[in-house]
Each structure stands twice: as C-alpha cells, then as structure tokens.
C-alpha positions in Angstrom: 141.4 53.7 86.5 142.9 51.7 89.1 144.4 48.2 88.7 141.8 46.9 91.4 138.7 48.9 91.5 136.7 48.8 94.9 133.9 46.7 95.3 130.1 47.8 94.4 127.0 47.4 96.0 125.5 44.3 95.2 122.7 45.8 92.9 125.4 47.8 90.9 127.3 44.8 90.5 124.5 43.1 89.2 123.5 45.9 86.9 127.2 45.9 85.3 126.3 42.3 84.6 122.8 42.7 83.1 124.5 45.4 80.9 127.6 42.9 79.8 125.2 40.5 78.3 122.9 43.6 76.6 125.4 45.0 75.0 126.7 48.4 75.3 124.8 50.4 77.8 124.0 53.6 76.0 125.4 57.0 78.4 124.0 58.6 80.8 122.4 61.2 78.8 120.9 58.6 76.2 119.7 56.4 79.4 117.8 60.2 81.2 116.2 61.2 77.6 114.9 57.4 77.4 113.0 57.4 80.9 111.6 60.6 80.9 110.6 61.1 77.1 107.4 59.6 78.4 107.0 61.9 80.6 107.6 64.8 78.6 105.0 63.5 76.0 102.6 63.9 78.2 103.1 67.1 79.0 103.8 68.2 75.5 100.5 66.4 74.4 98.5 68.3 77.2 99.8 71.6 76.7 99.3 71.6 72.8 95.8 69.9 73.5 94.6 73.2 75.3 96.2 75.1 73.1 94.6 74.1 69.6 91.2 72.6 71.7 88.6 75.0 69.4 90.3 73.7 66.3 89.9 70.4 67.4 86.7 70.9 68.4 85.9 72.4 65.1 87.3 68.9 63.2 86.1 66.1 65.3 83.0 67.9 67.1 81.4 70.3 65.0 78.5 72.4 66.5 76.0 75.1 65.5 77.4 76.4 68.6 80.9 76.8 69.0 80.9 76.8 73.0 79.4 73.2 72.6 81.8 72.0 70.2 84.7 73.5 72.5 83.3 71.8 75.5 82.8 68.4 74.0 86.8 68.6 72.6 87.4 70.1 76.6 85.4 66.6 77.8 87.0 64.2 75.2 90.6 65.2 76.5 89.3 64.7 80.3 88.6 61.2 78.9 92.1 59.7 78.8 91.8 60.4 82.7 90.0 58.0 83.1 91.8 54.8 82.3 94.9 56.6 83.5 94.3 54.3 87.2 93.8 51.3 85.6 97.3 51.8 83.2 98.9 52.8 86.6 97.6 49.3 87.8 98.4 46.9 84.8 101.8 48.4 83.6 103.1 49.2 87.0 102.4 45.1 88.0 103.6 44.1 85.0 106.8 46.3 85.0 107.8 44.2 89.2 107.3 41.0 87.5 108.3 41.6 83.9 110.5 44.3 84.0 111.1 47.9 83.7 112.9 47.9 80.4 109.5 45.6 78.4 106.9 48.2 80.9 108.4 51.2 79.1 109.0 50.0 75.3 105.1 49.1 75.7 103.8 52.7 77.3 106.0 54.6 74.9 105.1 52.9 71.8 100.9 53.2 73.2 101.8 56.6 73.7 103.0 57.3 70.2 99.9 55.4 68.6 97.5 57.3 70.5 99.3 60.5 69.4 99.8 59.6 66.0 95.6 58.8 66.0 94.6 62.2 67.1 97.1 63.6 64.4 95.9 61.5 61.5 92.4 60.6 62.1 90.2 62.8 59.2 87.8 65.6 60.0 83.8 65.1 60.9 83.4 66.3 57.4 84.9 63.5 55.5 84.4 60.2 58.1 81.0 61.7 60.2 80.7 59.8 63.7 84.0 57.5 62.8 86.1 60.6 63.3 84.7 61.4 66.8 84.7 58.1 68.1 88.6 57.4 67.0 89.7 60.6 68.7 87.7 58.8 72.0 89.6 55.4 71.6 93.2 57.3 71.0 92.4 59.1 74.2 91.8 56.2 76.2 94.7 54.3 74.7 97.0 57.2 75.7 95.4 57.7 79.0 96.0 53.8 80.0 100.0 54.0 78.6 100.3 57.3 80.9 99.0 55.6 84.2 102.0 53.2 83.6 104.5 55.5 82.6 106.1 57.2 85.3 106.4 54.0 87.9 108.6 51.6 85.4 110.9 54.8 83.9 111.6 56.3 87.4 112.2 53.1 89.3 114.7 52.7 86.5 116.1 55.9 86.8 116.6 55.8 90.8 117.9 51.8 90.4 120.3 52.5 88.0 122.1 55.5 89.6 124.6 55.4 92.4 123.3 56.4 95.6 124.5 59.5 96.0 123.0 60.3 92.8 119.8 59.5 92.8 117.9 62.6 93.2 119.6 64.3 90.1 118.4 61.4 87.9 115.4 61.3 88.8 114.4 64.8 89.3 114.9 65.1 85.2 111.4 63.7 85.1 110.0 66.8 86.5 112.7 68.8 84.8 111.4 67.0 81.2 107.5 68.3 82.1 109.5 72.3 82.1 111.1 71.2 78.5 107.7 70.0 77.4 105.7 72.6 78.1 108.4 75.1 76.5 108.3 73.4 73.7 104.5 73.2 72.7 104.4 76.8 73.9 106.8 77.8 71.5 105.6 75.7 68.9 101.9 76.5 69.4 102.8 79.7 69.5 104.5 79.7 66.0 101.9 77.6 64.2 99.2 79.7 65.6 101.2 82.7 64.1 101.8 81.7 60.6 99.1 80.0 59.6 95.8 81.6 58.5 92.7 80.8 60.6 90.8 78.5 58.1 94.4 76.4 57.5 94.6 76.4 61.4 91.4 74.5 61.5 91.7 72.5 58.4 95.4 71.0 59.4 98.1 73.5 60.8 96.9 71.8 64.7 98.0 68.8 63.3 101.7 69.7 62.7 102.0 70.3 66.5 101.5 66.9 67.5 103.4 65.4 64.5 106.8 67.6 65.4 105.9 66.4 69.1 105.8 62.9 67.6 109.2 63.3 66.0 111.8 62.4 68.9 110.1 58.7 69.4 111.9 56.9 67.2 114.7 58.0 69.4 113.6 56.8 72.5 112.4 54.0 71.4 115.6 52.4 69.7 117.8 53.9 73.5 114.9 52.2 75.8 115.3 49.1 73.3 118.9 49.1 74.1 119.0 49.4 78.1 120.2 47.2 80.3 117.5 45.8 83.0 117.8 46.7 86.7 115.3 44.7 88.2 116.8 41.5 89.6 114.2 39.7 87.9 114.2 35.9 89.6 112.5 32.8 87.8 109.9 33.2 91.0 109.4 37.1 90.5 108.5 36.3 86.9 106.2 33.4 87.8 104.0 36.0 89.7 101.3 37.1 88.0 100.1 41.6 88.0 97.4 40.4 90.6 99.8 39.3 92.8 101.9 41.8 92.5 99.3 44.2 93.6 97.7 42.0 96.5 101.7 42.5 97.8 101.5 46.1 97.3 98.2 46.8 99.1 98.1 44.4 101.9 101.8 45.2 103.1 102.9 48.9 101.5 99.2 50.8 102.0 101.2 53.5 104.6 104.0 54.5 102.4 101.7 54.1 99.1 98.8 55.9 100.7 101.6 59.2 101.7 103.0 59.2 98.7 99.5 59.7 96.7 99.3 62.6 99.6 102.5 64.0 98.8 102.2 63.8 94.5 98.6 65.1 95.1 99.6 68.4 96.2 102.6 68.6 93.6 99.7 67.3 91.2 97.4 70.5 92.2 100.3 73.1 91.8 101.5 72.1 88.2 97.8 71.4 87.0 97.2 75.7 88.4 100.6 76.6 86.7 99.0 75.2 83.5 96.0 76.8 84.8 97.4 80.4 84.7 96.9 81.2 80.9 93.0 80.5 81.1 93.1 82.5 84.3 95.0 85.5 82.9 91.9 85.6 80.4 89.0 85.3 82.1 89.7 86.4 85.6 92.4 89.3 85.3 91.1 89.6 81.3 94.3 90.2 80.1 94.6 90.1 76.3 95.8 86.6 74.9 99.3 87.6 73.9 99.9 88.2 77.7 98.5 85.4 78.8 100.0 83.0 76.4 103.6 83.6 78.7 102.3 82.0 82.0 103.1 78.6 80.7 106.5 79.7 79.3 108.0 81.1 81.9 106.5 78.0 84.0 108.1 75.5 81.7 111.5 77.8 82.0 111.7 77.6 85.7 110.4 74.4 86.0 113.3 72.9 84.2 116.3 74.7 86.2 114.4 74.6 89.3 113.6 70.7 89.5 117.4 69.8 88.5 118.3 72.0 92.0 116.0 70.0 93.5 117.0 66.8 92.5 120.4 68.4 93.7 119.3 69.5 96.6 117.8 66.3 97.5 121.1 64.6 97.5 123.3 67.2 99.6 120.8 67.8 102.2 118.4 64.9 102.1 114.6 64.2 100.8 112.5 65.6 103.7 113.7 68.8 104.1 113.8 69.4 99.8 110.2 68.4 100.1 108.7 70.3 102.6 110.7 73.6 102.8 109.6 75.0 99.4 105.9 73.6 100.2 105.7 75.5 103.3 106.9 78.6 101.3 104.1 78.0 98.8 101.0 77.8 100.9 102.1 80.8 103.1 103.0 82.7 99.9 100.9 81.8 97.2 97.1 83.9 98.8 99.4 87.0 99.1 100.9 86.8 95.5 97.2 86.1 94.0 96.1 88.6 96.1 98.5 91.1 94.7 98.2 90.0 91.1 94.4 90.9 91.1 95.2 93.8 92.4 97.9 95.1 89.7 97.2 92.9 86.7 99.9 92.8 84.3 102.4 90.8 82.6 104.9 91.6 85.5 102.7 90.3 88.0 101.7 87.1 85.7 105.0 86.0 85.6 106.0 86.7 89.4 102.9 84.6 90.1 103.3 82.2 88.0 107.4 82.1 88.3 106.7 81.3 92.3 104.3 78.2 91.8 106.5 76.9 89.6 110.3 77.4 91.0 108.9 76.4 94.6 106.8 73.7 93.2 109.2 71.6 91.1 111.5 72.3 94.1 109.7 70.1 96.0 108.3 68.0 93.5 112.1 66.8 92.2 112.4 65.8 95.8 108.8 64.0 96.6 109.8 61.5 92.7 112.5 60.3 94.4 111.3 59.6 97.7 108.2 57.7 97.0 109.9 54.7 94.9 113.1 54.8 97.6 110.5 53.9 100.3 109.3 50.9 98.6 111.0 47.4 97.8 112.0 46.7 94.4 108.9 43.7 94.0 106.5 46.7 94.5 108.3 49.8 93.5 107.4 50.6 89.9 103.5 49.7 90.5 103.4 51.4 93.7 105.0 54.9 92.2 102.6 54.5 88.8 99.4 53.8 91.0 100.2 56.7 93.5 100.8 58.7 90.4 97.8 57.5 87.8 95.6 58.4 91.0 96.9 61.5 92.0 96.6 63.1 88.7 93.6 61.6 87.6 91.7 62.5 90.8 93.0 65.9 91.4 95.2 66.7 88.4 92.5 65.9 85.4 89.6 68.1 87.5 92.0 70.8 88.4 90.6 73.6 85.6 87.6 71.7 86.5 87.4 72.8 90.1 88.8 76.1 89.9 86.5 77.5 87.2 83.7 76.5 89.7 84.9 77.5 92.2 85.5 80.7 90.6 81.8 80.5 89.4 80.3 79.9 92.2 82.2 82.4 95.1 83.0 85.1 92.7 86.4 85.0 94.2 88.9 85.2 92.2 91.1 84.5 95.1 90.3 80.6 94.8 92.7 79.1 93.0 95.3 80.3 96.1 93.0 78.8 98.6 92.6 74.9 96.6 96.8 75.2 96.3 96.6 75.7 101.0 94.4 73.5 101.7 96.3 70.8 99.4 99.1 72.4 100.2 98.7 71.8 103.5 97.8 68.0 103.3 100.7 67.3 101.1 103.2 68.8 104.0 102.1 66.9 106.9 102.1 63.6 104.2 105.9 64.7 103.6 106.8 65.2 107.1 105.6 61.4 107.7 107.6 59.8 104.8 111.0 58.3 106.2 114.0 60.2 105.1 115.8 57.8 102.2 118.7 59.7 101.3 122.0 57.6 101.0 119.8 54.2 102.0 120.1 51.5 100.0 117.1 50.6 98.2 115.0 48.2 99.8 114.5 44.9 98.1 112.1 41.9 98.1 108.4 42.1 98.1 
C-alpha cells in the first residue's frame, strides 16, 4: 500500500466513511451472498413450488378430483403475483428515502416468514379452511417482500462497487437465480427419491423449503452488518414513499418505461427455461426422469453464463452485452424448437434448453446493470424494483399461463419459440434505446 493512496470518487469516499462508523464492512463475498440471497430465494421457492405442487395440493386443497386440487395449489402460487407491483412500489420508495441497507433486512426477513408459513402451516385435515387460507396470506406476504427485493439489493450492489466493476457485481443476481434453481432441482429431486409417496404427501415437501430456509440466518446477520451507500441527507429522509414515486414517474417515465421493456423479454425467457420440464411432458411426452433435467442444466448455465456477462458488460460496455445474445435468441430459438420436436430426446432437451439459458442470462447480467445505472440515486432502487415487480408479474407470473394456451388453442407446439420473438423482439429495440452506462459515474439527485 502506498504511503499516499490516490484520491476516490466522491461516493467511494463517502462509502469508506459510512463503513468506518458501521464497523467492519464484511468482504466482498459476504457483501454478494447478502444482496442476492433474496434473489435466489425466490427462485429456489418457485422451482420447489412446481416441483411438490400436487403434494401441496393434496395438504392445503384437497379434492375428489385431483386435477382440481392441483389447479387450485397452481392458482394459489400465481397469487403472490399479485401484490408483487405494489412491494415493488412500497419497498423500492422506501429503500430512496430510508435506505437500501433497512429495504433489504425488511424484504428478507418477509421473505423468510412467508416461507417458513407455507412450511409449517398444518394439513386441511387437522385445521380445515384455516390451512388454506394461511397458505393465501404467506403467499401474498412473500409476493409483496419480492416486488421490493431486487431494486434495494442491486442498487447496493452497483453503488458499492468501483466502476469498472460494476457489471460483475451485479450480474451475481442473475447468476444466484442458476444456483437456486440447481439447488431445488437437486434437492427435489432427492426428496422425491427417498421418500415413499404417502410420506411425500404427509411431510417430506416440507423439508424442501425448510433446507431452502436454512441459509437466512446468514444473510440476515451480513445484510445487518453493511455499510449504507445511499447518501442519505436529512431532506432525502424527510421525503415521504409518495414523493419518491411522484419524482420517479413525472421525470424518469423513458428510462423506467425501457427498462420494464428490456426485463420483460429477459422475464419471458427464464419463465420458458422454467417452462421446459412441463413442456418436455406434455408436448414432446418425454418420461419425467428426462424431463426433470431441463431445469438443471438451465440453473448450470445460467450461473457461468451471467458471471461472463456481467464480465462482458464491463470490457465491452452494456449495449452491445445486451443486445448481441438477444438477437442470437430470437433468430435461433424457432429453429432449435423446431428441431427438438422433430427429434425428441434428452440430447435435444438440453441443447434447447442450454441455448435459452446461456444466451439469455448473457444478456440479462447485462440489462441488471444498466437499468439502475441510468437512473439517479433518489430514484434508483424504486425505479429497478417497479420495472422488475411489473415485468415479472405481468409477463413472468402468466408465462406457463400463456404458453399452455397457446399451445391449446393452435395445436402448435411451435409456440413457445414464437412468444420468446415477438418479446424478443420488443426487448431489442428497448435495449438499443437505453444509453450506454459503462464507466459513467452514477447519476445522483432526484
């Protein structure tokens, strides 16, 4: 270390200082697993959701039919979409006039309840209507805490890193969904295997979400322990979440309306990725053991792919991270459907699926770092969560939706490829009208 350092950018200096008077600021590593353990929650929770949904169905929603019971437990997960916009709107104000570091101890620990709920909460059999009706509310509560996730821990993540390193911080937050997904797969995958049927049913479900639930204590006590890195005047504080948001939607509307664009079609890939396993089954009718592998080899790509993104981002600049590997996708994705259908296997499975995913977290690594660079600091963690919240509720929470009636309805199994162009297609001329942020300071004020 030299005897006089050089000097730093003004918000690095004032992070150092924030960080003096917090204590020790944990490292790097502890600060990443902090901000995207949210993320990967979420992703965790959805994938061993669908996994275990007739099981839960069976618990919370029995049925003399069993396609009822499966489509109420389908429904009641679709719920926590729903307040997903109005979490995006509440914790993302709260986190430009409060802070990042209070936003993201408060959507982690509603996360963890929420979780902990659907774990806990007794069977139909033993409560009747309670037991329903509590799985409802935990969805709701998790669905609010995930609208307000992702704006508060990846503002933090692209504030706190130098410039030239923003991308590869932040692009762990798509690289966490990969992990996530890897892990409930292989979890699922175990439980399912070890357990009986009737144990299954009765509890084994339940030992998914509790090992999920597991590395929260963690994050919790590093998130307790960061420093702040919003420059958090006595004014900013005075504001109130509705003011916040009148700022953010009178005088950000282009750059908040592009970025919903651009997470929209990054949305729509990762929602068909997590798609493919249905898919595999009903449309190509491969057996389950095959089609259980889509979403591994989609969380395994995922997570080296979207760290070379975030690295790509950084060397060669946002834009051309974002669009390049979009472009690819919509011009490749009808003929690798096309030839899946046409030789069905667990080769061709994997290509497909391998090809949304290594091209979509690509761009994707690229498009969460651009969308909170292109916004001021007063507006930047409730502009990202509100673009986000919306995106996936809108087009992320009616993916399977959509595609199963589409499906339905053109007896082409061919659709899926054609929703992924046309969104596709939207999201790239959104990209090719966000400014290029790479190696800009971040914008401040409101």
């Amino acid at each position: 270390m030299t005897a006089v350092p050089p000097p730093e950018p003004a918000g690095h200096a004032m992070r150092r200082r924030d960080s003096t008077v917090a204590g020790v600021e944990p490292p790097q590593s502890g600060i990443v697993f902090a901000c995207v353990l949210g993320n990967a929650l979420e992703f965790y929770d959805f994938t061993t959701y669908t996994f275990f949904a007739v099981e839960i169905g069976k618990s919370f929603f029995p049925n003399h039919d069993p396609v009822v019971s499966l489509l109420i437990s389908v429904a009641t997960f679709g719920v926590g979409f729903v307040t997903r916009p109005l979490g995006g709107l509440v914790i993302g104000a709260y986190a430009d006039h409060a802070g990042r570091k209070p936003a993201m101890l408060l959507t982690i620990a509603l996360m963890a309840l929420g979780m902990l709920l659907l774990a806990l909460t007794p069977p139909f059999a033993i409560i009747g209507y309670a037991a329903p009706a509590i799985v409802v509310a935990a969805r709701l509560l998790q669905g609010f805490a995930l609208g307000g996730e992702v704006g508060p821990a990846t503002s933090y993540l692209v504030e706190i890193a130098p410039d030239d390193r923003r991308g590869r911080l932040a692009s762990w937050q798509i690289a966490s969904q990969g992990t996530a997904l890897l892990a409930a797969g292989v979890i699922g995958f175990v439980v399912a295997h070890l357990l009986p049927p009737q144990a299954l049913t009765l509890w084994g479900w339940r030992i998914a979400f509790l090992l999920g639930l597991t590395i929260v204590p963690g994050g919790l006590y590093i998130r307790s322990r960061l420093p702040e890195t919003a420059h958090l005047t006595p004014e900013r504080r005075r504001e109130s979440a509705a003011r916040v948001l009148r700022n953010l939607l009178a005088g950000h509307s282009r750059p908040l309306l592009l970025g919903l664009i651009a997470i929209m079609a990054s949305t729509i890939s990762t929602y068909v990725g997590l798609y493919m396993t249905t898919y595999a089954e009903t449309a190509l009718h491969l057996h389950a053991p095959t089609a259980i592998t889509a979403p591994l080899i989609g969380g395994t790509t995922t997570i080296v792919f979207a760290l070379a993104g975030g690295w790509l981002a950084d060397r060669y600049g946002r834009r051309v991270v974002m669009l390049v590997p979009r472009i690819l996708l919509v011009l490749l994705i009808y003929p690798a459907f096309l030839f899946l259908n046409a030789h069905a296997s667990l080769a061709t499975l994997l290509m497909t699926t391998g090809l949304m995913s290594v091209l979509g977290s690509l761009s994707s690594a690229a498009i969460i770092v651009a969308v909170p660079e292109s916004l001021p600091e007063g507006v930047r963690a409730s502009g990202l969560s509100t673009a986000y919240a919306f995106a996936v509720t809108v087009f992320g929470g009616t993916t399977q939706f959509v595609l199963t009636w589409l499906i339905g309805i053109s007896h082409d199994p061919l659709a899926p490829a054609w929703y992924m162009i046309g969104s596709g297609i939207l999201g790239i001329v959104a990209m090719a009208l966000m400014p290029e942020t790479k190696g800009r300071p971040l914008p401040s004020g409101d």
